[in-house]
N, C-alpha and C positions, 0 to 999 in steps of 0.2 A: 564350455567351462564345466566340469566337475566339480561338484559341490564338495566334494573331500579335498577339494584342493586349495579353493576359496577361502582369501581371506576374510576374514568376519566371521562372528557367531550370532546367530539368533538368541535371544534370549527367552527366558520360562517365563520369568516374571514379572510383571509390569514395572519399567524403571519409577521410583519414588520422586524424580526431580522434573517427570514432563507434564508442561502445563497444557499442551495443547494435542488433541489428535494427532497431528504430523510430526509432532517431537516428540510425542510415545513411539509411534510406530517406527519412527528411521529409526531410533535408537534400539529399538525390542528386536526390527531386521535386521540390525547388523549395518547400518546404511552409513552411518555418521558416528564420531566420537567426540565428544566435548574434552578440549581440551583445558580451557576457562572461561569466564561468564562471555558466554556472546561471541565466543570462538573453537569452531570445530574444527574436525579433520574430516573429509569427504572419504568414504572408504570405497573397496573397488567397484560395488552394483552404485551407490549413489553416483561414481564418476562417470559411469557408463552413461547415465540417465542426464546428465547433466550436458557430456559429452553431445548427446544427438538433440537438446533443447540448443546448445550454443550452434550445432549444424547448421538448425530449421534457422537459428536465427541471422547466421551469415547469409544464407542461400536467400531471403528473404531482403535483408541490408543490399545486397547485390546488386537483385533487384530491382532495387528502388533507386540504383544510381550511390550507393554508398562506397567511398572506398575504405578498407580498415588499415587503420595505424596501430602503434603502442606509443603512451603518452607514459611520462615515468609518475609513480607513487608518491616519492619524494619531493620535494617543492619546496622552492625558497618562501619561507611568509610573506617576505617584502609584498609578492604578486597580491596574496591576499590581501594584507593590509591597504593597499593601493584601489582591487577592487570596495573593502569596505563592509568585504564576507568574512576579515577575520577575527570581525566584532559582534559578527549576525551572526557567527558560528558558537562562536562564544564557546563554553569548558568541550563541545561535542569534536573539536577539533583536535586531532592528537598531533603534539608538538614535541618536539627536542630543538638541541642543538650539536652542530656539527662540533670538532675538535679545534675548527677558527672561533667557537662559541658564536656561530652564525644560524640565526634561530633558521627552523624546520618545520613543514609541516608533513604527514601521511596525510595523500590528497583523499577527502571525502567524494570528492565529483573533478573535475577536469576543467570548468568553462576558462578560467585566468590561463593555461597553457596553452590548452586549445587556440585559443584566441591570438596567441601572442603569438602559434606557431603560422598562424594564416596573414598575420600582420606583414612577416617577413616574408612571406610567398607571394601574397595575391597583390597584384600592382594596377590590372583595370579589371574594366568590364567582362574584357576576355578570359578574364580566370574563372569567371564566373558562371552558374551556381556551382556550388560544392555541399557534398555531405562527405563528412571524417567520420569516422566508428571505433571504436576500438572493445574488445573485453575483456576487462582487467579487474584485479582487486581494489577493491577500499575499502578505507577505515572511519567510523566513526564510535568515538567514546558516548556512545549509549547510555543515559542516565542510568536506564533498567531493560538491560537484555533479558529478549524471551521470547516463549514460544518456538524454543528450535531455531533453526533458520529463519522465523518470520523475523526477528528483529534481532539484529547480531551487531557486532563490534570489525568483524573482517568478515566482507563479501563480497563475491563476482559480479559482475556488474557489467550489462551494454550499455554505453552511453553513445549519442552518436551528437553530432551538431552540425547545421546545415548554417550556409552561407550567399547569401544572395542580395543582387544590388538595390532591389525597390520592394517594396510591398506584394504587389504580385507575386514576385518571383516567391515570396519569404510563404503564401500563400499558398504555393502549389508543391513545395517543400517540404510544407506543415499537411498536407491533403496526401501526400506520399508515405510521408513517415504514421498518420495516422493505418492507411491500407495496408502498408508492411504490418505494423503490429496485430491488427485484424488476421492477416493471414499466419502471422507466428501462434498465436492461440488457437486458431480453426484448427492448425494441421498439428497441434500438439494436441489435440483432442480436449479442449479445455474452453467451457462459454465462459464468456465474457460479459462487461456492462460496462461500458464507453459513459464515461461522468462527467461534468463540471467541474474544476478542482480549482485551488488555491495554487500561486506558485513557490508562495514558501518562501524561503532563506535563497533560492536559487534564481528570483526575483522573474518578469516578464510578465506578460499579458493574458490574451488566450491560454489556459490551461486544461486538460484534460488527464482522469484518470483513467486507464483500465483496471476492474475488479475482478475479482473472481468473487461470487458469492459464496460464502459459509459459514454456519452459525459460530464458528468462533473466531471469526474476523474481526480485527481492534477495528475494523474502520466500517461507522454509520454511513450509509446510503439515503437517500430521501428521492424519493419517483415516483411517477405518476401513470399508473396504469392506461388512464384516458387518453394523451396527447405525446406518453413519453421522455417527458423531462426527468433528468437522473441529474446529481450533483451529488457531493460529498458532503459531509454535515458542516466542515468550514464552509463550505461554498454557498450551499443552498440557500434559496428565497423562497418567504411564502407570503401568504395574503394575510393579512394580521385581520382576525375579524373586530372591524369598526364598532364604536358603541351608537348607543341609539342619541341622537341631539339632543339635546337641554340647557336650557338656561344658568347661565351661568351666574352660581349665589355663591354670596359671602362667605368669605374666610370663616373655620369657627373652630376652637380647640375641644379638644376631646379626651379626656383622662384617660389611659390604656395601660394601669398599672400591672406591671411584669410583662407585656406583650414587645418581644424583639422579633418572633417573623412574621412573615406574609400571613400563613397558615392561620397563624392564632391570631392577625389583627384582622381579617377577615372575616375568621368565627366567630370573634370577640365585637366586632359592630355590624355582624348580619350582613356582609355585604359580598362580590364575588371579588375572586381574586382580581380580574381584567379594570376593577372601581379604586385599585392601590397602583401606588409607585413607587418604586423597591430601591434602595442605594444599595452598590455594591461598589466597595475600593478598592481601586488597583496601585499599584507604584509600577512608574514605565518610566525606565529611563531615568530614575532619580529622582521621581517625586509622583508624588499622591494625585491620584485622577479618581474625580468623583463621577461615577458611570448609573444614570437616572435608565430606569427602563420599566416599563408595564406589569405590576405584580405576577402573571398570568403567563410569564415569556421568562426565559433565561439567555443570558448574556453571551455571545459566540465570540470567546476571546482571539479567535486569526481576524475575525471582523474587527475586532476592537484595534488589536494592535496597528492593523493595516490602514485603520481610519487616523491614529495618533503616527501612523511613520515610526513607530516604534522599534528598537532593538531586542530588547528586553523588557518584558509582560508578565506581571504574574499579581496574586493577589496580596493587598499590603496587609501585613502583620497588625498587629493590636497597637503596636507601641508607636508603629507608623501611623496609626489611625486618629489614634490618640496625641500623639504632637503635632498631625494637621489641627487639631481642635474638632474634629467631628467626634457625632455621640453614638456609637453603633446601636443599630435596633431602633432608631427614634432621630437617626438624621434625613438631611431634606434637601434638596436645591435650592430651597425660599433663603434666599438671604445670605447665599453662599459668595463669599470673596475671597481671591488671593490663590484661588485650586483652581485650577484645568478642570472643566467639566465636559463631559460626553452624554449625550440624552439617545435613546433608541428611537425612532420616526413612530413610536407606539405612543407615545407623548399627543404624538398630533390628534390620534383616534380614539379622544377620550375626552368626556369631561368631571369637572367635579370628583378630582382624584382626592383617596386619601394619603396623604404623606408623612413623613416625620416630624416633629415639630423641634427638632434641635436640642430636645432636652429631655431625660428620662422621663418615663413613664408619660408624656403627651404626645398625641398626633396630630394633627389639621386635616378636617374634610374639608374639601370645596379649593382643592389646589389646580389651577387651569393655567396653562401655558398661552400665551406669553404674557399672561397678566400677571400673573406671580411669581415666575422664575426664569429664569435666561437658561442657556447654553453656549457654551464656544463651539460645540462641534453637534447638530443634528443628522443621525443619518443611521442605516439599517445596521446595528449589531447583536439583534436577534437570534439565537439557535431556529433554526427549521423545523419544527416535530410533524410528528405523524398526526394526522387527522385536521392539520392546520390545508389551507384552502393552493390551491398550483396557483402558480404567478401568473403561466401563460395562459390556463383553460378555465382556471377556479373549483376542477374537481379536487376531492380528497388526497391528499397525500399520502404515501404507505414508506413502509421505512423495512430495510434489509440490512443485515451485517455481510461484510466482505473483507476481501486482503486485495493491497493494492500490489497489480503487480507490473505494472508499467506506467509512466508519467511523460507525455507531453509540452512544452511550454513554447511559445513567441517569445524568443528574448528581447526580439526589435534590438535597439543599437546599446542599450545597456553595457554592455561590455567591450563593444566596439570601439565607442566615444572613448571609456577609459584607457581603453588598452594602445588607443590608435590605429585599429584596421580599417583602413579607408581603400577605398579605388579610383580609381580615374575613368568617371563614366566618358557616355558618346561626346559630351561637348567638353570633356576635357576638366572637368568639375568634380573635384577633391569629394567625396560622401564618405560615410563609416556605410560599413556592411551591416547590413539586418542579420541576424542569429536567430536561430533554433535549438531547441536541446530536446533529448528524446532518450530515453532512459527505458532498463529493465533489469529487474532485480536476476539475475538468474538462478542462484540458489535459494528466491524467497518463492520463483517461480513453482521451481521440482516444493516444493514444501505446500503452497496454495495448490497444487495440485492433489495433494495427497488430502490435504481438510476436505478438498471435494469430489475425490475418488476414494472410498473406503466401506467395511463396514465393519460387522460386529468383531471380525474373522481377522483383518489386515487390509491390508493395502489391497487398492484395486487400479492399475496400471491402465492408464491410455497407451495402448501398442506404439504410436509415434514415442510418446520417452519411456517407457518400458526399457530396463538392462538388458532384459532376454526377452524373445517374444515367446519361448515355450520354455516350460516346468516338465522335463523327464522324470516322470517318479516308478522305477522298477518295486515292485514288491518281491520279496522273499527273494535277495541276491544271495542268495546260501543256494539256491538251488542255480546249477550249471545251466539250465537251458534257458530260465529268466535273464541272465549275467549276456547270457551270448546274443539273444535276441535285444535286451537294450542296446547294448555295444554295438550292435550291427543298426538299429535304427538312427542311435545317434550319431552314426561315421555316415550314412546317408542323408539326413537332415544338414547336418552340415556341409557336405560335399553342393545340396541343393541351397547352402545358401543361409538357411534358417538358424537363429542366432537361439541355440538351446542351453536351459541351464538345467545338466545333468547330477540326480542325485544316486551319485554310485554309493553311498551307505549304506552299512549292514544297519539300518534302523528297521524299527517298529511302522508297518503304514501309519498308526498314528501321529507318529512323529514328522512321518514324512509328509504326510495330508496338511499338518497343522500349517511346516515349515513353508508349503506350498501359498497354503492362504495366505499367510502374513508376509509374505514375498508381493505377492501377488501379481505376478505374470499374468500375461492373457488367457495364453493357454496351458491347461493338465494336460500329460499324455501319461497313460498309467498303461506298465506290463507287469503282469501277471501269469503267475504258473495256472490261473480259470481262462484268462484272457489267451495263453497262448494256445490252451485247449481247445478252445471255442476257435482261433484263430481270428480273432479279434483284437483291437486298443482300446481302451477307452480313452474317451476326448473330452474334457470339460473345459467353455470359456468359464473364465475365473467371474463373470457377470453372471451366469445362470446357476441355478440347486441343481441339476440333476446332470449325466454325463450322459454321451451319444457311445452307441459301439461301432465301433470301425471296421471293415473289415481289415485284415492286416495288410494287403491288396490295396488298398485305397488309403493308405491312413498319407501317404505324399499329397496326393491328390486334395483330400478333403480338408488335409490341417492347408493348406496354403490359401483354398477360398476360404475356409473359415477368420483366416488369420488378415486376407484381402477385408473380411467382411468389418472388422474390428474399429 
């Protein structure tokens, strides 16, 4: 391809509206156009790049035993409402109706189709395992699109889902689809970190993420250098450190005029945070939940909702707070009736807490479970942090930011049961099928690729999704025997194969060096009216400072293992 013929322009100036590394740089390349919040246009090097990630990713599907379909966009709600996801989805769903005013949905994921298309095909055992795939767009109404591509409104998407009649089978399904994905990021040139995850609104068991690390990934990591435990920060556990025994004394009030947080009731009677227990309220689902946890720890609201079966979770307003009858800054579990409560298992590993005392400006030391307060629901809904103890070994925990770029889940018969896919195993006996789902973002992929290939300069391309594998940059095409000698290398690199992006412009090398880097190919190939004198190229991979000279003789030879080497 000729770069004077290419669509897209580089730009000079840093766009004003990108908030992340990969959504400066696609847009400054030329790669992507925003068309509205959380919706772009792929332009022709971002399709390219995109094109050979969707390759790696059939070839890989294939594989593994996957066959691909296309599953349609559109979808009747009924499905959803039926599954139960079109209440879990809540305003992220985008809905119309047709011209019978027959509500719609633009499907976010595929499990209700999917399912119902296997319903009517698979009649026993013998159909069985299967894996469907497909890669198709979706839609979700994003409270707050951003970052470019990492979080969008319409994006491509592999989803696949596997099918199998008992555990086992559902087992080695899930051991397949995890290797496929292993090898999709190996051979896109892209590390990885295989996590622990939540499954979210898309519901199931076993969950896993793959990350990519990068410092401006919305998504907390929490791992363990020692033994290797990674999880995501909904997911992750850690060792709460225990207090030291003691006797347990008397109730007593304690004056704490103007003291509503932790901080300042801490500082304010001498004591550490891990000696307080903190109310925090929530409204789920329609009413107020009083959530007791360790002054010292904060509350991991997917833990929470998941512990309450919750729909909708979120923190209750003042006015909610205030017509349960609690006192903020100075409420308490002691005494609490008529509210849902939730306590964190840090309750247990304490004594002699101080708490609220239900009414402005007092507190109560010497608050001890279950002697003074109850619970409906005990159990872990701690955040994980760093420096808190590994669940499995007890070493220190350390914490990474990343982007997620693929999800795993064991649906087990969730969808099955509702939808009715059943089979008729060996003895003749009616079962629902067990489900898998296995997902990857592919336009959040090409973007988490670029937060962790880059630097000061541009983009820096993993040759597997690379548009081009070489950047021709001719200097001084004013002069006839540079023009000729490009032309003539570029009609041979291609003839051998080699997918070059030639810039035939009368530009300034500065121009053209810059364009180089913020493209960023693997390889430079620079001709020169010093270079054709010398009868050399110069070769620079876009990873190292300085260039090699070529002989002009050798430049087939040398860019192809250099390009092997990549």
């Amino acid at each position: 391809m000729r770069v004077s013929q290419l669509f897209g322009k580089t730009l000079r100036d840093e766009p004003a509206e990108a908030e992340t590394v990969s959504h400066r740089l696609m847009l400054k390349a030329g790669l992507i156009h925003q068309v509205a919040a959380g919706v772009y246009s792929y332009l022709p090097l971002a399709w390219r790049s995109l094109r050979k990630i969707e390759q790696i990713i059939r070839e890989e599907m294939e594989a593994a035993g996957g066959q691909e379909l296309r599953m349609p966009a559109l979808q009747p709600r009924e499905l959803w409402e039926q599954s139960g996801r079109a209440e879990a989805f809540g305003p992220t769903l985008f809905t119309l109706q047709d011209r019978r005013e027959r509500a719609m949905i633009i499907a976010p994921t595929h499990e209700e189709v999917i399912t119902s298309i296997v319903r009517a095909n698979v009649r026993s055992y013998r159909d069985l395992p299967l894996i469907l795939y497909q890669i198709q767009t979706k839609f979700r109404d994003e409270l707050r699109p951003r970052g470019g591509l990492i979080r969008v409104r319409e994006f491509d998407m592999k989803d696949a889902y596997s099918f199998d009649p008992d555990e086992d089978g559902l087992d080695n399904s899930y051991r397949a689809m995890v290797q496929a994905y292993k090898n999709i990021y190996s051979r896109c040139g892209l590390p990885y970190l295989m996590v622990e995850a939540d499954s979210g609104a898309i519901g199931g068991k076993d969950s896993h993420e793959f990350i990519l690390l990068a410092e401006s990934g919305e998504d907390v990591v929490i791992q363990c250098a020692t033994c290797g435990y990674a999880a995501n920060a909904e997911k992750a556990k850690s060792v709460k450190p225990p207090q030291k025994m003691e006797s347990l004394l008397p109730l007593g009030e304690v004056h704490t005029p103007g003291i509503k947080t932790i901080e300042d009731l801490a500082r304010f009677l001498g004591v550490p945070k891990s000696k307080t227990l903190k109310a925090v309220f929530y409204w789920a689902d329609g009413q107020v939940v009083f959530v007791t946890i360790r002054g010292d720890l904060a509350v991991n609201e997917v833990k929470l909702k998941n512990a309450l079966r919750a729909t909708d979770l979120r923190l209750a307003t003042s006015q909610e707070v205030e017509a349960a009858g609690l006192v903020a800054g100075s409420a308490s579990p002691i005494g609490l009736k008529g509210i849902k409560s939730v306590a964190d298992d840090s309750i247990l590993l304490g004594f002699n807490f101080v708490v609220g005392a239900n009414k402005p400006d007092y507190h109560l030391r010497n608050a001890n479970y279950p002697r003074d307060f109850a619970a409906d629901v005990i159990t872990d809904i701690a955040l994980a942090e760093e420096g808190q103890g590994c669940e499995r070994c007890g070493s220190p925990l350390g914490q990474a930011r990343g982007i997620e770029v693929g999800h795993v889940f064991k649906l087990g018969t969730r969808y099955s049961e509702t939808f009715g896919a059943t089979f008729l195993d060996r003895e003749g006996v009616q079962r629902p099928i067990l489900m898998g789902c296995y997902g990857i973002g592919v336009g959040r992929l090409l973007a988490a690729a670029i937060e962790q290939n880059h630097d000061e300069k541009g983009v820096v391309f993993p040759i597997a999704i690379s548009p081009y594998a070489v950047y021709l940059c001719p200097l001084q095409m004013n002069d006839p025997q540079v023009s000729q000698a490009a032309e003539s290398l570029y009609k041979t690199l291609l003839e051998e194969g080699v997918e070059v992006l030639y810039d035939d412009r009368e530009e300034s090398p500065g121009v053209k060096f810059n364009d180089a880097d913020l493209l960023g190919l693997p390889v430079r190939l620079v001709v020169s009216s010093r270079t054709l004198r010398e009868e050399i190229v110069e070769l620079k991979r876009r990873k190292e400072q300085k260039p090699r000279l070529v002989p002009w003789a050798e430049v087939s030879v040398t860019l192809k293992d250099t390009l092997a080497g990549e």
